[in-house]
N, CA, C and O atoms as a GROMACS GRO file, in nm:
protein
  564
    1UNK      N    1  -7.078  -2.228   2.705
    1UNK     CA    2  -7.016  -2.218   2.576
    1UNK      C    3  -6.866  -2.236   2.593
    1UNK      O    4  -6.802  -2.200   2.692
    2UNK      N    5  -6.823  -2.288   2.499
    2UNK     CA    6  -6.631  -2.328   2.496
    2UNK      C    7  -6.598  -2.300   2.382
    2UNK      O    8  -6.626  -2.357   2.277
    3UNK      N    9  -6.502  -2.160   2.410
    3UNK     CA   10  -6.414  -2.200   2.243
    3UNK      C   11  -6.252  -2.273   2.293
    3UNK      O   12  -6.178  -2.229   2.381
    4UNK      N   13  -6.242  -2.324   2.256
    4UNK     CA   14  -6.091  -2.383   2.227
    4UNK      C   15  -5.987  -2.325   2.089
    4UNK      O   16  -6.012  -2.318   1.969
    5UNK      N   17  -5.881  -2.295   2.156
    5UNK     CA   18  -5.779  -2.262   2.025
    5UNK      C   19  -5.676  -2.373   2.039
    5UNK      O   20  -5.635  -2.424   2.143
    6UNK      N   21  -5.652  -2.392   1.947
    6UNK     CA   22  -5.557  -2.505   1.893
    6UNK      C   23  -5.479  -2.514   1.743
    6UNK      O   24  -5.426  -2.616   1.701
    7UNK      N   25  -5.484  -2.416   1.690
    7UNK     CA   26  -5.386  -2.409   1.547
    7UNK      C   27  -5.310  -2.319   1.531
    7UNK      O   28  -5.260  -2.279   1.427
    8UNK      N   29  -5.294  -2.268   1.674
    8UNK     CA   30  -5.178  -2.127   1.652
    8UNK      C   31  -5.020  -2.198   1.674
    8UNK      O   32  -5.041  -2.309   1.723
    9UNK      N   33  -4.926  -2.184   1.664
    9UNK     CA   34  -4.806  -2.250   1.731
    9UNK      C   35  -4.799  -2.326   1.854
    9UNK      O   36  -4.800  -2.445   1.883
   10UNK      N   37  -4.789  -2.171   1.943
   10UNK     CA   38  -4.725  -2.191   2.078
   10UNK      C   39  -4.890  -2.308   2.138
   10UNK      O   40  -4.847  -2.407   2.198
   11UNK      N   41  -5.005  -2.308   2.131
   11UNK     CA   42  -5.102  -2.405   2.162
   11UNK      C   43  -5.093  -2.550   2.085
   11UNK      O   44  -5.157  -2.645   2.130
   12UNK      N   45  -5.017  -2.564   1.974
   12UNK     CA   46  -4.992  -2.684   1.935
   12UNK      C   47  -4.876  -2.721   1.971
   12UNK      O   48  -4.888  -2.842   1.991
   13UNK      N   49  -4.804  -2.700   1.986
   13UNK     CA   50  -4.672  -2.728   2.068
   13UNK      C   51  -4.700  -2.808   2.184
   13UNK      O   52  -4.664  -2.922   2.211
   14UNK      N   53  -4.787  -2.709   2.259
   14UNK     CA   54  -4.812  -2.764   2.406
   14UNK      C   55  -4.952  -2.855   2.387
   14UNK      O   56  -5.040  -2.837   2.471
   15UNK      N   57  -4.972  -2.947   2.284
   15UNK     CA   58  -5.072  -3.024   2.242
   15UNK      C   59  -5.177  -2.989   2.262
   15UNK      O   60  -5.234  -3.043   2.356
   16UNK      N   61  -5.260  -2.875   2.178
   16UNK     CA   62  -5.393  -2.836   2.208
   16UNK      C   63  -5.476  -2.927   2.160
   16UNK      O   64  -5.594  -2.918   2.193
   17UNK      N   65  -5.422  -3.064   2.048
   17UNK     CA   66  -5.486  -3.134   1.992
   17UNK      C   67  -5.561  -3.229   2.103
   17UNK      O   68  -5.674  -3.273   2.085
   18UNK      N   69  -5.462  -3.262   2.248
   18UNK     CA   70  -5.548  -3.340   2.356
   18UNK      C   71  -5.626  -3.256   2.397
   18UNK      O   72  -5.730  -3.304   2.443
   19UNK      N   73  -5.614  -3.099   2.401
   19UNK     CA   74  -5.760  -3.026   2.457
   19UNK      C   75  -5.879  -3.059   2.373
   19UNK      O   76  -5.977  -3.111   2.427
   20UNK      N   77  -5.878  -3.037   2.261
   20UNK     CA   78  -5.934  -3.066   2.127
   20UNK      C   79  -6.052  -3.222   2.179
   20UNK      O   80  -6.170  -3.245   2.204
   21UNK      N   81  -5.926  -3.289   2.173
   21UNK     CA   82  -5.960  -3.452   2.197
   21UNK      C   83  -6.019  -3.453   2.319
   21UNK      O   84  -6.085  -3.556   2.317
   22UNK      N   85  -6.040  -3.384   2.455
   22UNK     CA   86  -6.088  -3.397   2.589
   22UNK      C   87  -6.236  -3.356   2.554
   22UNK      O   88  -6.329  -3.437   2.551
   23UNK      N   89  -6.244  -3.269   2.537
   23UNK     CA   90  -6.378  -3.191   2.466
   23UNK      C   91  -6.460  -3.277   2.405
   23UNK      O   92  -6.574  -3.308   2.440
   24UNK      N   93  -6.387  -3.324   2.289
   24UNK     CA   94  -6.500  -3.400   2.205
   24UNK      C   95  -6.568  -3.496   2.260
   24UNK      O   96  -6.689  -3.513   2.247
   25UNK      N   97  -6.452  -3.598   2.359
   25UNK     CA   98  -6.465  -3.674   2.396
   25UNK      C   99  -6.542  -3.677   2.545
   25UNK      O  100  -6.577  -3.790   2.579
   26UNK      N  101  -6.564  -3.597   2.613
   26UNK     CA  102  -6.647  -3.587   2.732
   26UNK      C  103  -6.780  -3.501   2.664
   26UNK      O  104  -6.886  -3.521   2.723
   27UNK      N  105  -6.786  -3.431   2.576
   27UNK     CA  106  -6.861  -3.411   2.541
   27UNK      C  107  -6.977  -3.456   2.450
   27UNK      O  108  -7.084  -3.396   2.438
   28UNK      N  109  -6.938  -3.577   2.383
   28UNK     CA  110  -6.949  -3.628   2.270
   28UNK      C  111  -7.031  -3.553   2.124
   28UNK      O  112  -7.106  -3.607   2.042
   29UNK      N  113  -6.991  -3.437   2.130
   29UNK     CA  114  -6.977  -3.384   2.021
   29UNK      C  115  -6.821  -3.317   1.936
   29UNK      O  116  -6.713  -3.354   1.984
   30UNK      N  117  -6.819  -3.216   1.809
   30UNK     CA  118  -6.738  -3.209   1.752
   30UNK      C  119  -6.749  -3.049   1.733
   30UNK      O  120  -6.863  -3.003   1.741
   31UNK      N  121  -6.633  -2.952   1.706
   31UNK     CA  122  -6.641  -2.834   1.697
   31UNK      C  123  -6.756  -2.785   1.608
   31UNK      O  124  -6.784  -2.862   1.517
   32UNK      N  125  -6.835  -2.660   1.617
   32UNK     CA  126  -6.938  -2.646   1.567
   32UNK      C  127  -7.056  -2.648   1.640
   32UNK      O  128  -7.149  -2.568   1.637
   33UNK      N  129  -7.036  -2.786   1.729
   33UNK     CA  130  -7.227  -2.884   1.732
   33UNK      C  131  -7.195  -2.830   1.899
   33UNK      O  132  -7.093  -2.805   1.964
   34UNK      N  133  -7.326  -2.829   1.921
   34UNK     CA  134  -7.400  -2.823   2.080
   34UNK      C  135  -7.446  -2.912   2.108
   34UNK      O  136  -7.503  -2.977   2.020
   35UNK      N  137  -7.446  -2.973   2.284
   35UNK     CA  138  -7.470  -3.082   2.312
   35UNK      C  139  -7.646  -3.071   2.306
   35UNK      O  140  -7.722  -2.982   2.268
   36UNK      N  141  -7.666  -3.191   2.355
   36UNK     CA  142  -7.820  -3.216   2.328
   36UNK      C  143  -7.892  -3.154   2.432
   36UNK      O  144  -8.014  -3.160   2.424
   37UNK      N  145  -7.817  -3.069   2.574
   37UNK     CA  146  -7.917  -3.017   2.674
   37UNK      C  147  -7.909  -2.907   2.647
   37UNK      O  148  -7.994  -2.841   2.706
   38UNK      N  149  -7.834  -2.842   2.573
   38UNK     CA  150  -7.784  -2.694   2.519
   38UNK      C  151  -7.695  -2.639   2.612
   38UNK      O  152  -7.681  -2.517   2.607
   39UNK      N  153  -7.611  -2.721   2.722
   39UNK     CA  154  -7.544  -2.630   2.785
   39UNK      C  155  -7.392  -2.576   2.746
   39UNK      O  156  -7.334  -2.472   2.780
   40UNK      N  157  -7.344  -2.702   2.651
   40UNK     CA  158  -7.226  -2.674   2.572
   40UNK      C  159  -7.251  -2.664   2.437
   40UNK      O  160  -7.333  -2.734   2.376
   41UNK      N  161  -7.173  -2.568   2.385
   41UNK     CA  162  -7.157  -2.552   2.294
   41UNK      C  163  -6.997  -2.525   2.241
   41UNK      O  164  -6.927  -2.440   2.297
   42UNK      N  165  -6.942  -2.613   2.120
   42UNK     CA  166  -6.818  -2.594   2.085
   42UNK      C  167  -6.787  -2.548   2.016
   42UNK      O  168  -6.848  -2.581   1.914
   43UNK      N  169  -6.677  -2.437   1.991
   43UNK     CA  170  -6.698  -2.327   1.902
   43UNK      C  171  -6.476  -2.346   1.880
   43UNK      O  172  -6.410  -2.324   1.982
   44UNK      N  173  -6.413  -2.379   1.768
   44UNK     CA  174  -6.242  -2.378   1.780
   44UNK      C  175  -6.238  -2.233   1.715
   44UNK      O  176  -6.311  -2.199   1.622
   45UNK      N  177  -6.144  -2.154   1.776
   45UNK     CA  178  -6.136  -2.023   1.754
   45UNK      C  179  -5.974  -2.017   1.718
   45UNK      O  180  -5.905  -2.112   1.756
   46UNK      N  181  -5.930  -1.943   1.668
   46UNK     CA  182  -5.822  -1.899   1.585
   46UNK      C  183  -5.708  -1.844   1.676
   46UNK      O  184  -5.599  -1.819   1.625
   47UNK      N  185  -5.728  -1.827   1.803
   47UNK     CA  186  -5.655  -1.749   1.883
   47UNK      C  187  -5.760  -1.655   1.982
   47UNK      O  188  -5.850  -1.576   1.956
   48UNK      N  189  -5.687  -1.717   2.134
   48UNK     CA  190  -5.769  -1.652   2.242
   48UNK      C  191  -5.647  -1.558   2.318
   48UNK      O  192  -5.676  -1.490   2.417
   49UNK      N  193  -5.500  -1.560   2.260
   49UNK     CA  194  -5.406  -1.475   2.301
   49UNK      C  195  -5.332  -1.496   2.469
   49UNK      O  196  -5.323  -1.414   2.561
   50UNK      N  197  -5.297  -1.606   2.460
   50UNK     CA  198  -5.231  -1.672   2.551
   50UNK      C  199  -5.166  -1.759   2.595
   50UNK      O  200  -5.180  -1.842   2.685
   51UNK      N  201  -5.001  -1.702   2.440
   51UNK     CA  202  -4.921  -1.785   2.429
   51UNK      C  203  -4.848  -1.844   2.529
   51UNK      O  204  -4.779  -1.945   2.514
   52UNK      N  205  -4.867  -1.762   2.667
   52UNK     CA  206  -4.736  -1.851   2.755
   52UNK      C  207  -4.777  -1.908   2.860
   52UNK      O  208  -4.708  -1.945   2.956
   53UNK      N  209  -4.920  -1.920   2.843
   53UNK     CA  210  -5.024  -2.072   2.905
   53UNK      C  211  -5.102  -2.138   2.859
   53UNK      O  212  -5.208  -2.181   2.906
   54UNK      N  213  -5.023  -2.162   2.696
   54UNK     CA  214  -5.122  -2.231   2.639
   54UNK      C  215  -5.131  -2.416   2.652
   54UNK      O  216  -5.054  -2.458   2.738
   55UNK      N  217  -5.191  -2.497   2.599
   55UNK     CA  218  -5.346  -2.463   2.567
   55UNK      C  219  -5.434  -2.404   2.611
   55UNK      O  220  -5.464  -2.464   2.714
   56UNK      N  221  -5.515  -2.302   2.596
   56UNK     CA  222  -5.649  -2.247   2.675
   56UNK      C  223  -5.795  -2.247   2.596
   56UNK      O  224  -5.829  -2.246   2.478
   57UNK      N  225  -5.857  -2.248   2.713
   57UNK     CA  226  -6.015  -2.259   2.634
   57UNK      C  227  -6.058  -2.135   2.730
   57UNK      O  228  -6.015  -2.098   2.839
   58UNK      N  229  -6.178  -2.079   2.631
   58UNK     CA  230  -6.260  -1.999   2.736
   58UNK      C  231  -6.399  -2.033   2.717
   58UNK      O  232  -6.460  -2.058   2.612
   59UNK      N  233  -6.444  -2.027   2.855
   59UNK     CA  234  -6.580  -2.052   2.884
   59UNK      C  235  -6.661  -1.954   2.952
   59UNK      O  236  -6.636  -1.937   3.071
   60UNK      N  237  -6.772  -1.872   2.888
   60UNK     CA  238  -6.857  -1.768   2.924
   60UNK      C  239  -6.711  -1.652   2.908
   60UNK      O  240  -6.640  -1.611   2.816
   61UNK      N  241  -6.720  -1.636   3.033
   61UNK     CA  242  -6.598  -1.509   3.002
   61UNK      C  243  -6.468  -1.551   3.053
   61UNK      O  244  -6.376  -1.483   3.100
   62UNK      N  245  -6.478  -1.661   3.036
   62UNK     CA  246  -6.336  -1.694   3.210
   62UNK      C  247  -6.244  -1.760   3.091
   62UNK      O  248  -6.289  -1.807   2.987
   63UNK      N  249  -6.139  -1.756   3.120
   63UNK     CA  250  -6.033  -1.846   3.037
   63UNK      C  251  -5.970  -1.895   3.135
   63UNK      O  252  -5.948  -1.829   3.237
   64UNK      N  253  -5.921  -2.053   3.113
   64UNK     CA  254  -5.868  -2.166   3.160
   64UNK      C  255  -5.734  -2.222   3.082
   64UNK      O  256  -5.748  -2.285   2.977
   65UNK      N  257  -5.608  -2.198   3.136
   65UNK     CA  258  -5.505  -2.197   3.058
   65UNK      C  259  -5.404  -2.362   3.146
   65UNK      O  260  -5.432  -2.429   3.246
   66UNK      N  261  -5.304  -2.367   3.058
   66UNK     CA  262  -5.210  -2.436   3.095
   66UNK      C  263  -5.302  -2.617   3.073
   66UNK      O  264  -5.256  -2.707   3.143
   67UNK      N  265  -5.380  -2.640   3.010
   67UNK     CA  266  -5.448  -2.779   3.002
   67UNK      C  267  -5.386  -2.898   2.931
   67UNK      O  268  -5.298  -2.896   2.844
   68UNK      N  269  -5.444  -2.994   2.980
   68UNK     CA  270  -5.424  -3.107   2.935
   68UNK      C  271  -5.564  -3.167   2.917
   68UNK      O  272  -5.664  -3.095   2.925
   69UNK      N  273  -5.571  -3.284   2.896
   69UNK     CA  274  -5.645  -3.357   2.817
   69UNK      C  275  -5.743  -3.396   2.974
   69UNK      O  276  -5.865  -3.390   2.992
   70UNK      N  277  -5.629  -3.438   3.074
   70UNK     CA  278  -5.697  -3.484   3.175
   70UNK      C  279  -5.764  -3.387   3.275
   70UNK      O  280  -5.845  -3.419   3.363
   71UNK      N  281  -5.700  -3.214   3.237
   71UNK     CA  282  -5.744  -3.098   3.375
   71UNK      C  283  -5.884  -3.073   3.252
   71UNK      O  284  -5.999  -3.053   3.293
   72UNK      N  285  -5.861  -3.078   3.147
   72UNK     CA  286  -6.012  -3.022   3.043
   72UNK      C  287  -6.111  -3.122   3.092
   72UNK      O  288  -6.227  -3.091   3.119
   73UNK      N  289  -6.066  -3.233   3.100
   73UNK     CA  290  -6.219  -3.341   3.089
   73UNK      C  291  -6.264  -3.282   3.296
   73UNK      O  292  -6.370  -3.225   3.322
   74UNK      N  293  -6.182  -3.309   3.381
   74UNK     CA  294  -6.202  -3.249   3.505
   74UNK      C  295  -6.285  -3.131   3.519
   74UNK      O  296  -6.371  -3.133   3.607
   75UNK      N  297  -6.267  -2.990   3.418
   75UNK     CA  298  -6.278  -2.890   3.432
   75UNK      C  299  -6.460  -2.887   3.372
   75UNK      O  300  -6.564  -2.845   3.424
   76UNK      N  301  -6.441  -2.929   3.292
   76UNK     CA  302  -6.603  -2.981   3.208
   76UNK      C  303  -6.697  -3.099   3.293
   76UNK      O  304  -6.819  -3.118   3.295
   77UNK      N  305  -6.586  -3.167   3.359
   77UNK     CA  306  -6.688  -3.285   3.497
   77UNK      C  307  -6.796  -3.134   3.548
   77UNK      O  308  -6.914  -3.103   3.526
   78UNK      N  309  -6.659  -3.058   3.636
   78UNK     CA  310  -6.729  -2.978   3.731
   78UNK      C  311  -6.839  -2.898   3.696
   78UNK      O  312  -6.938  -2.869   3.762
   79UNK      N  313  -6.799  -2.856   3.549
   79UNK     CA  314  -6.926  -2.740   3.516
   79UNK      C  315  -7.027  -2.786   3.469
   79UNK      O  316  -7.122  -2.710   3.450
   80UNK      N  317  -7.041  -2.970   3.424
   80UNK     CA  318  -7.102  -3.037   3.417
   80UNK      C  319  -7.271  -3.047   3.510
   80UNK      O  320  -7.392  -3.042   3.490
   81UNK      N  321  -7.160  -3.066   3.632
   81UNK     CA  322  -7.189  -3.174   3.800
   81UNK      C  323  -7.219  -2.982   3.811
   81UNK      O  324  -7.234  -2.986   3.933
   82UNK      N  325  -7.227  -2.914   3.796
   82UNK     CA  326  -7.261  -2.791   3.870
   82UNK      C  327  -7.393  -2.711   3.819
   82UNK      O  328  -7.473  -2.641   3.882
   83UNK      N  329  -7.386  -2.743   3.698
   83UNK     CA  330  -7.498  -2.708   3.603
   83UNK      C  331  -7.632  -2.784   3.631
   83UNK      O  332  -7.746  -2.738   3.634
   84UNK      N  333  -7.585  -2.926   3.654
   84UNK     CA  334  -7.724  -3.029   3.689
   84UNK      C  335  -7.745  -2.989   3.818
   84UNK      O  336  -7.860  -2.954   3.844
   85UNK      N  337  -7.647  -2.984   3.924
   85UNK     CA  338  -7.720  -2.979   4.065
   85UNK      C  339  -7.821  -2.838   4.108
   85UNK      O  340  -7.911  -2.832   4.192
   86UNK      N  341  -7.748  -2.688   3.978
   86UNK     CA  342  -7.874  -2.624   4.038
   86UNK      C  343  -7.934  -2.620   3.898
   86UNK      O  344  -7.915  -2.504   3.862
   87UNK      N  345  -7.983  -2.672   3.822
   87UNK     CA  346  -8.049  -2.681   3.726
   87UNK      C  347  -8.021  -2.554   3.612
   87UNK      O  348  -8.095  -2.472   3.560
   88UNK      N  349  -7.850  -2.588   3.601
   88UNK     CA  350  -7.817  -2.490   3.485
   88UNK      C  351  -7.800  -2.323   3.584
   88UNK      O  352  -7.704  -2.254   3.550
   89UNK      N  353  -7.886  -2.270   3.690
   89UNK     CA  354  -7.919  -2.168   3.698
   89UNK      C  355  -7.805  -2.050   3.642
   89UNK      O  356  -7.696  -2.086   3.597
   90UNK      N  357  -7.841  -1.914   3.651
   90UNK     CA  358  -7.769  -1.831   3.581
   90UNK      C  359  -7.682  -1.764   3.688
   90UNK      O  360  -7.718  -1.773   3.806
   91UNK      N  361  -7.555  -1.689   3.649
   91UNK     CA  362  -7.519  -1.641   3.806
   91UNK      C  363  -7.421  -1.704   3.880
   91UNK      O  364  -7.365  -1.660   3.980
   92UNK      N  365  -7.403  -1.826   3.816
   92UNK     CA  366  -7.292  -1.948   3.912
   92UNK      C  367  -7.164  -1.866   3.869
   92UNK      O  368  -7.166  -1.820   3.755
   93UNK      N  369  -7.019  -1.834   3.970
   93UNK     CA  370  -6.919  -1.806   3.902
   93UNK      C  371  -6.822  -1.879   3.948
   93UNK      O  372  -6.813  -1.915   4.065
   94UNK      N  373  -6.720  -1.915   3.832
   94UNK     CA  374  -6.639  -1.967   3.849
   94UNK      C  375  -6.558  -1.957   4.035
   94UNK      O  376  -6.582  -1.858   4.105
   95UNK      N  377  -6.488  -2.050   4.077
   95UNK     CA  378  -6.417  -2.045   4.193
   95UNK      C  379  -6.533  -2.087   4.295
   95UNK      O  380  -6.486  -2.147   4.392
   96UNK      N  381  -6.691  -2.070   4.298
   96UNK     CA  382  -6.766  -2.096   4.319
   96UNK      C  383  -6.783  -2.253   4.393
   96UNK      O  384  -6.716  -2.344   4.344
   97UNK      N  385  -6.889  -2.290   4.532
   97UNK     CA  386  -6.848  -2.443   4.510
   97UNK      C  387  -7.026  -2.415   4.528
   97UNK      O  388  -7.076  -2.331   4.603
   98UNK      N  389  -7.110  -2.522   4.427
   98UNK     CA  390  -7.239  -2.510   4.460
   98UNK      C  391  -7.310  -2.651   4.496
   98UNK      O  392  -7.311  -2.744   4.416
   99UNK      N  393  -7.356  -2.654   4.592
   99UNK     CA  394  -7.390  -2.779   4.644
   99UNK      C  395  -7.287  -2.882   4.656
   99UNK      O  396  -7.330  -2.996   4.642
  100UNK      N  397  -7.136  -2.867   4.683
  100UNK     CA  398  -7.030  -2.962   4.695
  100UNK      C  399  -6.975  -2.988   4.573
  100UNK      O  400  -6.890  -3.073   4.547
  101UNK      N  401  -7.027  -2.911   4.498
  101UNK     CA  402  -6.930  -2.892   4.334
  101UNK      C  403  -6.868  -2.750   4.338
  101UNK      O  404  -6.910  -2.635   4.345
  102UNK      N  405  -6.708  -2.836   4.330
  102UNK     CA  406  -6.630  -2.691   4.308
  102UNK      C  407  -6.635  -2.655   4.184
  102UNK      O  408  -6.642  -2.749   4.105
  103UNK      N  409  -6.633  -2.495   4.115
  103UNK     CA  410  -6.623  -2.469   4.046
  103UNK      C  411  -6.490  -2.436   3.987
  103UNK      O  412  -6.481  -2.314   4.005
  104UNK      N  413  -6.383  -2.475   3.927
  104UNK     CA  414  -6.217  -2.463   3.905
  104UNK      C  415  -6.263  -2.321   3.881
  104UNK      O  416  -6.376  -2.286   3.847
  105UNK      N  417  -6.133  -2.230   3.909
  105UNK     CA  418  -6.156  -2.056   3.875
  105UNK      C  419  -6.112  -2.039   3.779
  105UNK      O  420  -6.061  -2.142   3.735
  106UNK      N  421  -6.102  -1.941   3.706
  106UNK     CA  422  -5.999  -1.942   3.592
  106UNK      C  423  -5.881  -1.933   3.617
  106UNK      O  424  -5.839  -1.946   3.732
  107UNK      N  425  -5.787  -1.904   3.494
  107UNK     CA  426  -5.618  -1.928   3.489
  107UNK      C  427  -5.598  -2.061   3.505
  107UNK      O  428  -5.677  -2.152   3.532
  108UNK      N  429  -5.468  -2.059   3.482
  108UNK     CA  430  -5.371  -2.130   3.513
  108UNK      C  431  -5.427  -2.262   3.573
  108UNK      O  432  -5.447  -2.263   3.694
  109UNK      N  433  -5.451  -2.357   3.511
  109UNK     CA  434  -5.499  -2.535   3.588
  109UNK      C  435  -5.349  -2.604   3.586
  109UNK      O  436  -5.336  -2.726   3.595
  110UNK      N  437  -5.249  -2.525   3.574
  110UNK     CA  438  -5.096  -2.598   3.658
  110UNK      C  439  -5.061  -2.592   3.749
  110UNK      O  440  -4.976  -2.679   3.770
  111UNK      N  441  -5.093  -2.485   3.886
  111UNK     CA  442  -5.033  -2.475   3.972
  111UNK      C  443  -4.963  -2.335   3.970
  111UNK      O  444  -4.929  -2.270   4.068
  112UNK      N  445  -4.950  -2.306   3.854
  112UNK     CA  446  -4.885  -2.173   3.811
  112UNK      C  447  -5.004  -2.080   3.856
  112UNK      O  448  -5.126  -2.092   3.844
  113UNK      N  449  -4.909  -1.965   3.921
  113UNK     CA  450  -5.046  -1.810   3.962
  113UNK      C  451  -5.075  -1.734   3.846
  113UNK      O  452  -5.185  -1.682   3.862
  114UNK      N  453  -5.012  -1.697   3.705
  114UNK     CA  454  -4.974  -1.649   3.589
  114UNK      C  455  -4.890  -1.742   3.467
  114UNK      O  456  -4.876  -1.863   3.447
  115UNK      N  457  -4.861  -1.665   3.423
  115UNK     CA  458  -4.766  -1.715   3.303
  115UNK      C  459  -4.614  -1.682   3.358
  115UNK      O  460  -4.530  -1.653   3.273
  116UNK      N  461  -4.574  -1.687   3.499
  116UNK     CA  462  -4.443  -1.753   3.578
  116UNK      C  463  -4.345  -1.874   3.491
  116UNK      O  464  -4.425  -1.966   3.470
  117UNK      N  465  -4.250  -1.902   3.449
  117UNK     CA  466  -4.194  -2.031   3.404
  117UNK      C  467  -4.225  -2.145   3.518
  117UNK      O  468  -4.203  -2.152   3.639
  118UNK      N  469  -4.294  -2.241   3.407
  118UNK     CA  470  -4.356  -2.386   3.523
  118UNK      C  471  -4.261  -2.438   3.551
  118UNK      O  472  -4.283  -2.548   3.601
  119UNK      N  473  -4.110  -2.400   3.538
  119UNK     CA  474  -3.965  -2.492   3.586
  119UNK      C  475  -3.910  -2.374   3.694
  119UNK      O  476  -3.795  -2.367   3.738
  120UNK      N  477  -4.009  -2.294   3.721
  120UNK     CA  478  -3.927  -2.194   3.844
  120UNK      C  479  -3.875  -2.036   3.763
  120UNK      O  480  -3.906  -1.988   3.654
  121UNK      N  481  -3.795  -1.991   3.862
  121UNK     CA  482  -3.685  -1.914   3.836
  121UNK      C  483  -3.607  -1.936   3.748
  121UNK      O  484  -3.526  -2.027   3.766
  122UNK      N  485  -3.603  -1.867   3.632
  122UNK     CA  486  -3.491  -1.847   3.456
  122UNK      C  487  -3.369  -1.754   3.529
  122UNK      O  488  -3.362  -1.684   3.630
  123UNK      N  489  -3.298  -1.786   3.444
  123UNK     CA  490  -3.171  -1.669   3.437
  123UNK      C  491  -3.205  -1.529   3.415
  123UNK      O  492  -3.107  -1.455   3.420
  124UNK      N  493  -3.314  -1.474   3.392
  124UNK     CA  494  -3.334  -1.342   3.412
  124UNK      C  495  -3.378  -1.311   3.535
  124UNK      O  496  -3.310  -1.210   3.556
  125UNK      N  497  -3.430  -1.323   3.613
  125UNK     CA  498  -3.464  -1.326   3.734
  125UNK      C  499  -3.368  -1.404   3.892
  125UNK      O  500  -3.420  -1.407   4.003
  126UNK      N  501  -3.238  -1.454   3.864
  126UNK     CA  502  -3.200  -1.498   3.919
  126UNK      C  503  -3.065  -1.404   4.020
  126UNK      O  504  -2.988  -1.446   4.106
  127UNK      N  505  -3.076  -1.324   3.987
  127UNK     CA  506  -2.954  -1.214   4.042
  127UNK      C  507  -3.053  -1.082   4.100
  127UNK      O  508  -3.151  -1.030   4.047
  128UNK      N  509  -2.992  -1.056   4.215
  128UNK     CA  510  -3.061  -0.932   4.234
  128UNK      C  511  -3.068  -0.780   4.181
  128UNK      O  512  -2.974  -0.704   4.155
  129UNK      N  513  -3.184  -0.761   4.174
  129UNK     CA  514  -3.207  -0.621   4.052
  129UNK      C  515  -3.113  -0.527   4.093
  129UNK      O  516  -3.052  -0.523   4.199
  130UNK      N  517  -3.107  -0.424   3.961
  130UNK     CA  518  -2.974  -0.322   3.953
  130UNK      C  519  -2.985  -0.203   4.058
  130UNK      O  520  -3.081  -0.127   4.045
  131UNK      N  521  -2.901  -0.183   4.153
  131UNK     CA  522  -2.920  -0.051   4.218
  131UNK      C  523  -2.851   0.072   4.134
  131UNK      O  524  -2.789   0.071   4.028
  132UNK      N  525  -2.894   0.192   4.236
  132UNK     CA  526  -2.856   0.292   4.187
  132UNK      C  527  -2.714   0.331   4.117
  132UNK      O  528  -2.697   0.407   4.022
  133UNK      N  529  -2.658   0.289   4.160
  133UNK     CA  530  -2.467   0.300   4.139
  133UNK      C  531  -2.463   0.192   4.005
  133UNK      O  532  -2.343   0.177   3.982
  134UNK      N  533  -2.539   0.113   3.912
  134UNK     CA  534  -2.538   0.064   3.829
  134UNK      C  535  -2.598   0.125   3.697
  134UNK      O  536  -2.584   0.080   3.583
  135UNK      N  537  -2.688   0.272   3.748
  135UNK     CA  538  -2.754   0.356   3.630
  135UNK      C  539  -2.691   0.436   3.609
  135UNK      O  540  -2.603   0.475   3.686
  136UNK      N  541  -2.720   0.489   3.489
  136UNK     CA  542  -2.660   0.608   3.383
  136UNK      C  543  -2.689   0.706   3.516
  136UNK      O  544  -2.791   0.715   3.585
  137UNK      N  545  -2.567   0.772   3.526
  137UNK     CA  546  -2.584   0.923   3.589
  137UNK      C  547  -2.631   1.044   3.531
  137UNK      O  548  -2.694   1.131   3.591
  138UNK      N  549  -2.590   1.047   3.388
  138UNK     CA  550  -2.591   1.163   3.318
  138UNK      C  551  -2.758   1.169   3.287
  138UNK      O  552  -2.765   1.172   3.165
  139UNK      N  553  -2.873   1.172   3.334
  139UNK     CA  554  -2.976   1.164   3.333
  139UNK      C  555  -3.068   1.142   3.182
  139UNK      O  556  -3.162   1.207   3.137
  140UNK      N  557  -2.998   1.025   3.129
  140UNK     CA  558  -3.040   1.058   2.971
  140UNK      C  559  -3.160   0.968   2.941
  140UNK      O  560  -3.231   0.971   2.840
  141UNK      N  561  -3.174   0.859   3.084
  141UNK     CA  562  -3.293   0.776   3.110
  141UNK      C  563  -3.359   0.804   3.182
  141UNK      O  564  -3.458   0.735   3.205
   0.00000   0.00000   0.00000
């Protein structure tokens, strides 16, 4: 099962409309419809709450963030190619490789470990944290 969100801001921004479009299109169905073996089903949901890797889809329980058009159609090959080789069985988990099909794990399909800035180190993080001789003495914190 896949829901995809795509009409909140921060997921249209970061073009959830090519997640949208990867889906339909490797899938060849449209939000709503299940494919013809029953293993997908597409479901667009309103918000899966994960503005600062979005686009994300979740599948069974796992969410898959940071996508594009080209890591979604990849990500749906594998669970594809993983589903046929053991015949769908129940139990497969993500990160998983079954019969020479890797299973992608969840998070982050950028390279990113979290929701980290994908350009590195920001100006908040760039100076080393405050020592003691920089806090309130008068114990009011």
């Amino acid at each position: 099962m896949e829901n995809a969100n795509s009409r909140q801001t921060p997921c249209m921004l970061c073009n959830s409309d090519a997640v949208m479009k990867a889906v339909s299109d490797f899938l060849g169905i449209q939000a709503g419809e299940t494919t013809k073996d029953g293993l997908f089903t597409f479901t667009e949901v309103e918000c899966l709450g994960a503005c600062a890797n979005a686009p994300m889809v979740q599948i069974n329980d796992d969410y898959y963030e940071d996508l594009t058009y080209e890591t979604t159609t990849s990500l749906l090959k594998a669970l594809k190619e993983a589903a046929e080789v053991t015949g769908a069985a129940q139990g497969m988990d993500s990160g998983d490789q079954v019969k020479g099909v890797k299973i992608p794990g969840p998070g982050p399909l950028s390279g990113r470990h979290s929701c980290e800035p994908a350009s590195g180190i920001t100006s908040l993080h760039t100076v080393e944290p405050w020592t003691d001789e920089k806090m309130r003495k008068d114990g009011a914190l």
